[in-house]
N, CA, C and O atoms as a printed pandas DataFrame, in Angstrom:
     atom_number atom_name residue_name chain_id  residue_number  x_coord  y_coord  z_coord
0              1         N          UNK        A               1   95.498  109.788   95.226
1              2        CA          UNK        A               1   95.636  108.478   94.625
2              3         C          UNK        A               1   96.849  108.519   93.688
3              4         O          UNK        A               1   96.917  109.336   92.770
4              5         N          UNK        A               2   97.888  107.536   93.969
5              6        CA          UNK        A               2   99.273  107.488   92.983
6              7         C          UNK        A               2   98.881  106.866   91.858
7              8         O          UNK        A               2   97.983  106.026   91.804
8              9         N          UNK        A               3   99.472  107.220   91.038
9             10        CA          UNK        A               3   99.849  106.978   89.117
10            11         C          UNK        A               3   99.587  105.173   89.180
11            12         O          UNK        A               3   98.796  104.544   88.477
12            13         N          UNK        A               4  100.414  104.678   90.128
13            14        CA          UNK        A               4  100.378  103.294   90.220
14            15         C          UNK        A               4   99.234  102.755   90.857
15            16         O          UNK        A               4   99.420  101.540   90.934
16            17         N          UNK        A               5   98.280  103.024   91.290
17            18        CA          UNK        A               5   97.324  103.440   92.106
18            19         C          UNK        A               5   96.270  102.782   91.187
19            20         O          UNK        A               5   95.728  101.694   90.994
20            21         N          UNK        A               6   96.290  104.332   90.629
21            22        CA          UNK        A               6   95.257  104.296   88.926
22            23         C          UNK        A               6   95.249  103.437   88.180
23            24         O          UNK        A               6   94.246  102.835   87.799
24            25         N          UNK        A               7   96.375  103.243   87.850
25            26        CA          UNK        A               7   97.050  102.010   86.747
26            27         C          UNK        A               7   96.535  100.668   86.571
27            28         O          UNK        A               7   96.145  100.097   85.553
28            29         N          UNK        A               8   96.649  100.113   88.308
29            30        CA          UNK        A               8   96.035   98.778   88.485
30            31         C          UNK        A               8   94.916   98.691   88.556
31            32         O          UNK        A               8   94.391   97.585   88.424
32            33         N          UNK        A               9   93.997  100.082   88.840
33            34        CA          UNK        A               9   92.416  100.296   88.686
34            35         C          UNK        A               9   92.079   99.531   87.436
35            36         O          UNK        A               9   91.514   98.463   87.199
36            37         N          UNK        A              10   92.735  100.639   86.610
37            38        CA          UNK        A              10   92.442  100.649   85.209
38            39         C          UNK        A              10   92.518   99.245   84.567
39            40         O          UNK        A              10   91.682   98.764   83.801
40            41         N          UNK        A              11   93.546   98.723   84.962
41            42        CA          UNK        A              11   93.810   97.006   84.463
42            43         C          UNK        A              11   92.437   96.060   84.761
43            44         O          UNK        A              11   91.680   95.334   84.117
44            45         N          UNK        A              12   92.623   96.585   86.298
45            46        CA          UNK        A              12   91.506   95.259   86.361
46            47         C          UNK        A              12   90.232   95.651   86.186
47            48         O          UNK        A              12   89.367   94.898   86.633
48            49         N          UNK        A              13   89.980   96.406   85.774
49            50        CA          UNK        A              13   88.184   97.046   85.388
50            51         C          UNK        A              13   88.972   96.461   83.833
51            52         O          UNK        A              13   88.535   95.326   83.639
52            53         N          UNK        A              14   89.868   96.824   82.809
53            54        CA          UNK        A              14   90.030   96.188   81.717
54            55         C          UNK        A              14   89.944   94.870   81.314
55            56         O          UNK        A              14   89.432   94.472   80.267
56            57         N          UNK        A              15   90.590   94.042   82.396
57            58        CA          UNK        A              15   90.379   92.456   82.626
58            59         C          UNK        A              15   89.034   91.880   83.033
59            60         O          UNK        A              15   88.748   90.802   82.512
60            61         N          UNK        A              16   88.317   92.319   83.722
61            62        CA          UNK        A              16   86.657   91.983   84.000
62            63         C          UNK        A              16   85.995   92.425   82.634
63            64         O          UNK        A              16   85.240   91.663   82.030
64            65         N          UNK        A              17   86.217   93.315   82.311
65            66        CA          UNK        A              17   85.195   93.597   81.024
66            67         C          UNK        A              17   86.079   92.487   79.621
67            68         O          UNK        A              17   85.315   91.856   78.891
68            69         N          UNK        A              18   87.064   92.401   79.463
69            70        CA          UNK        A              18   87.216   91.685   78.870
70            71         C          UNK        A              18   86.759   90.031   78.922
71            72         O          UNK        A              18   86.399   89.302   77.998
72            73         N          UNK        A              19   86.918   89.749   80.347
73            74        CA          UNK        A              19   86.564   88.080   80.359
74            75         C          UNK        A              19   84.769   88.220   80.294
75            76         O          UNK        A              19   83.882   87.382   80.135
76            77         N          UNK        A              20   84.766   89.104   80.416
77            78        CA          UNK        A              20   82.780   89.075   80.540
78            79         C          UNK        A              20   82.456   89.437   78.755
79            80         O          UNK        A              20   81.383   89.207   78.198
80            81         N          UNK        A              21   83.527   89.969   78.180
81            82        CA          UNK        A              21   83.388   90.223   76.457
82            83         C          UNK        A              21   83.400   88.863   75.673
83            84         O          UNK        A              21   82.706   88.529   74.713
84            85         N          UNK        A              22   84.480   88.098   76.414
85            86        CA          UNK        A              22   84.791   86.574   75.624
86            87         C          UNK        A              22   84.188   85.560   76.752
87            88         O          UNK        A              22   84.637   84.437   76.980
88            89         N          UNK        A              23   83.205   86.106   77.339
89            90        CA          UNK        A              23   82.143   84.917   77.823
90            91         C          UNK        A              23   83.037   83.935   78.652
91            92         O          UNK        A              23   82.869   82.716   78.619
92            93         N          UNK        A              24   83.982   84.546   79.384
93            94        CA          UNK        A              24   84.592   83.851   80.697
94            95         C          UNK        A              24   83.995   83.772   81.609
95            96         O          UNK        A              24   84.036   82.711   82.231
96            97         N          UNK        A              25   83.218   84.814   82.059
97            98        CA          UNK        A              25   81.991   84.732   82.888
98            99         C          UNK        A              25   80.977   85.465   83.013
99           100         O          UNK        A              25   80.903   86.608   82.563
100          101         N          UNK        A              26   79.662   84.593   83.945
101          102        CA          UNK        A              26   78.764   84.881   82.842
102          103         C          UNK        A              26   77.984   85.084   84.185
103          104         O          UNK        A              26   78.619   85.115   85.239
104          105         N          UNK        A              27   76.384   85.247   84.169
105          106        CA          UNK        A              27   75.472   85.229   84.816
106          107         C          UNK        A              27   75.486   86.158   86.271
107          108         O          UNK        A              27   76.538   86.768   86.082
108          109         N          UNK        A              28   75.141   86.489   87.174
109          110        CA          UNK        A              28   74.979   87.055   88.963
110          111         C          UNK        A              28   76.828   87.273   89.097
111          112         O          UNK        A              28   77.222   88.371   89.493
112          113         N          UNK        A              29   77.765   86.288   88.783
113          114        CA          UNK        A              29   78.997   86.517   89.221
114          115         C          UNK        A              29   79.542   87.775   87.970
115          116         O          UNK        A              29   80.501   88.408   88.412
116          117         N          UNK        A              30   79.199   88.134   86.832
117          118        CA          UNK        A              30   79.810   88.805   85.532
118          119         C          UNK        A              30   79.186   90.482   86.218
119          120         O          UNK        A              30   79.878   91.492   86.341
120          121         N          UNK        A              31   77.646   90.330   86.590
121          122        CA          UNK        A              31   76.880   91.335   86.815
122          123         C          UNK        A              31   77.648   92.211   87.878
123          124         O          UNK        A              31   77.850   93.422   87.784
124          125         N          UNK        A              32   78.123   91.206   89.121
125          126        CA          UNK        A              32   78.627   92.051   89.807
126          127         C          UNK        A              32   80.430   92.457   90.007
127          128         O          UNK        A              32   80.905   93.312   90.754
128          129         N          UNK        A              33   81.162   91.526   89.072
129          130        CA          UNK        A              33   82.025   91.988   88.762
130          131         C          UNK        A              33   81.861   93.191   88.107
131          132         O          UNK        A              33   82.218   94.220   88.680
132          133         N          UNK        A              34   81.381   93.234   87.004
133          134        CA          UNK        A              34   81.524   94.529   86.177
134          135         C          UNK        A              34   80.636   95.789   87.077
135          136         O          UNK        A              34   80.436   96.870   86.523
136          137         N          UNK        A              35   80.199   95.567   88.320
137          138        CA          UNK        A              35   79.937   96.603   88.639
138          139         C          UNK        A              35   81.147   97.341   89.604
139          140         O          UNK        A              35   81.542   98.505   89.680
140          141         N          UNK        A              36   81.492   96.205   90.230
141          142        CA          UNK        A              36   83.663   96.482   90.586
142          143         C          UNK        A              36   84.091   97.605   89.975
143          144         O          UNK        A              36   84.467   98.734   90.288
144          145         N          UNK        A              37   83.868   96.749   88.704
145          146        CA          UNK        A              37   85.179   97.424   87.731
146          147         C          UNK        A              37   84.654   98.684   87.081
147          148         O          UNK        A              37   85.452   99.494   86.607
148          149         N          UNK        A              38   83.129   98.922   87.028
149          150        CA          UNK        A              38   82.721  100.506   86.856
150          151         C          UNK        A              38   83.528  101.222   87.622
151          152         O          UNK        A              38   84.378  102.019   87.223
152          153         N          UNK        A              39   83.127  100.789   89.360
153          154        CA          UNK        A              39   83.289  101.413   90.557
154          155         C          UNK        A              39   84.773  102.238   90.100
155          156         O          UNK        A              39   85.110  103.408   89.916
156          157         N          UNK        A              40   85.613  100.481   90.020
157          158        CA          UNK        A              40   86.933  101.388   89.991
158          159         C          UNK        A              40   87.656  102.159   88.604
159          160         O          UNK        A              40   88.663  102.861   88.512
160          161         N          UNK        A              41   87.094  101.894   88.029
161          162        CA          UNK        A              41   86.959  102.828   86.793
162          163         C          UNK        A              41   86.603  104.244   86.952
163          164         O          UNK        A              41   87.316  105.031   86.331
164          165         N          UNK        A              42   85.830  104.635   87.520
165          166        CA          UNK        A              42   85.061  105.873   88.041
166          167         C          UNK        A              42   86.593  106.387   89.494
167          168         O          UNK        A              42   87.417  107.302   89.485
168          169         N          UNK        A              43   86.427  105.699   90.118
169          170        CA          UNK        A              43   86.994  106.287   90.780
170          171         C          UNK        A              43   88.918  106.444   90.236
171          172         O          UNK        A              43   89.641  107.202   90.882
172          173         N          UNK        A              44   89.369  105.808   89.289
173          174        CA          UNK        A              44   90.581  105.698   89.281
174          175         C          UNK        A              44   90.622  107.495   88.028
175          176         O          UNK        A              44   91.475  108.379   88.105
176          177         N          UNK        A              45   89.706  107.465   87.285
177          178        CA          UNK        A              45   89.063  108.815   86.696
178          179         C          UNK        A              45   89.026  109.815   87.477
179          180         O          UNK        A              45   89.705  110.792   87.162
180          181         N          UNK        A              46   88.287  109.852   88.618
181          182        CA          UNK        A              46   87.820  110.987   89.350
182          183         C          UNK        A              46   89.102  111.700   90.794
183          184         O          UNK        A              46   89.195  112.652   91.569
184          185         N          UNK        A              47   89.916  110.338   90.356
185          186        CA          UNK        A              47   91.317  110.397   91.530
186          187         C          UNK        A              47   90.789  110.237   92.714
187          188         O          UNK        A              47   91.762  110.339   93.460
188          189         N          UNK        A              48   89.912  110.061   93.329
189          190        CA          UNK        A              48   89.437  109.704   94.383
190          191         C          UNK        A              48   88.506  108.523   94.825
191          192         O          UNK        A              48   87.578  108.010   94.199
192          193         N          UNK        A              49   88.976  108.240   96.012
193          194        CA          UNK        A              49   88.269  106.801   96.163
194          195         C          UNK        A              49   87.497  106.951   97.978
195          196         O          UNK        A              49   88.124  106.987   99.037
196          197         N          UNK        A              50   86.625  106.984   97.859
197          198        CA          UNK        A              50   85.994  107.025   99.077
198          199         C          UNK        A              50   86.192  106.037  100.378
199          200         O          UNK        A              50   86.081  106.293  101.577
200          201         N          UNK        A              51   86.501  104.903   99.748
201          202        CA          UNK        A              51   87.157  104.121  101.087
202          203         C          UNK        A              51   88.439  104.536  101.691
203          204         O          UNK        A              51   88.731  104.547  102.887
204          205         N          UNK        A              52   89.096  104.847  100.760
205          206        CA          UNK        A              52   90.738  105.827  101.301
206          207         C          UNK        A              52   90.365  106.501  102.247
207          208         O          UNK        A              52   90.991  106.600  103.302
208          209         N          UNK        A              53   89.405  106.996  102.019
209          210        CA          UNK        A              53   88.907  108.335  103.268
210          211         C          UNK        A              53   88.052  107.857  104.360
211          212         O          UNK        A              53   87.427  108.667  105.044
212          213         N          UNK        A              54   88.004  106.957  104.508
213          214        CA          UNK        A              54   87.192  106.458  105.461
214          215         C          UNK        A              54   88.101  105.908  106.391
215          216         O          UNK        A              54   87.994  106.352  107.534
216          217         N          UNK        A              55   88.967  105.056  106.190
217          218        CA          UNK        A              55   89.948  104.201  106.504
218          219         C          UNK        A              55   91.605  105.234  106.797
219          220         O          UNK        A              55   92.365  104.928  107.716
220          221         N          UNK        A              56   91.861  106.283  105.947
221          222        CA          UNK        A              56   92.593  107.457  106.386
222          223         C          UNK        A              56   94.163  106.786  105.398
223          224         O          UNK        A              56   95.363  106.952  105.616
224          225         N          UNK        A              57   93.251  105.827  104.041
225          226        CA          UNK        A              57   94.652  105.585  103.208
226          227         C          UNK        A              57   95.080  106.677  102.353
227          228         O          UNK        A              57   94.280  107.287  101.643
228          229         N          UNK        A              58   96.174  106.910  102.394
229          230        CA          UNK        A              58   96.375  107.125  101.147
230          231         C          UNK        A              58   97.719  107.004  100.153
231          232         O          UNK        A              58   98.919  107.152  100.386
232          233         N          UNK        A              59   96.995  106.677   98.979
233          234        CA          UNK        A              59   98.965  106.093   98.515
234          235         C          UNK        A              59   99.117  107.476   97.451
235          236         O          UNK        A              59   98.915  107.065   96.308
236          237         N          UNK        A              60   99.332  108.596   97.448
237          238        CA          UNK        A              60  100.010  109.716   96.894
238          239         C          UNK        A              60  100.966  110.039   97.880
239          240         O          UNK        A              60  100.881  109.894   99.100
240          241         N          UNK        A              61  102.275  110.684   96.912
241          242        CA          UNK        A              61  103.406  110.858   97.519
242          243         C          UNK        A              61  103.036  112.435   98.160
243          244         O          UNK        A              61  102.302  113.195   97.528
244          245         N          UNK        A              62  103.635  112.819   99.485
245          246        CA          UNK        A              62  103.455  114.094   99.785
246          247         C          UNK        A              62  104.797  114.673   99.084
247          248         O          UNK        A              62  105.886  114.102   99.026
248          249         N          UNK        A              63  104.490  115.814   98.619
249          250        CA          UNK        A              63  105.753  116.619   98.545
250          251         C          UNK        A              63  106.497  117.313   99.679
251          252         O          UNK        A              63  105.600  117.211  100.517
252          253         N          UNK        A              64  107.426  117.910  100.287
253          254        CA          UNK        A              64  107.544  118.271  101.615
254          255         C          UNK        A              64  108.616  119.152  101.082
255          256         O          UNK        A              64  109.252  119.881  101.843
């Protein structure tokens, strides 16, 4: 997983928890956003993302 990769993880798990902090949204749609943004929180942490591997993405640069 690339630096830039992570980055935008990190943003938008930051942006869901924020609009769900200042009550942008609320109720069944907040619940399962912020479970998104765990997801990709966790995975932008752990450098790995399990759909990459399923699907055969991946955005890290090879060295050669």
């Amino acid at each position: 997983m690339s630096n830039l990769d992570k980055g935008v993880r990190i943003l938008i798990a930051a942006a869901v928890a924020l609009l769900y902090y200042f009550d942008v949204i609320e109720g069944t749609l907040a619940y399962v956003l912020m479970a998104v943004a765990i997801i990709l929180l966790i995975t932008s942490l752990i450098n790995f993302c399990p759909l990459y591997r399923i699907f055969g993405i991946s955005t890290c640069k090879i060295k050669g």
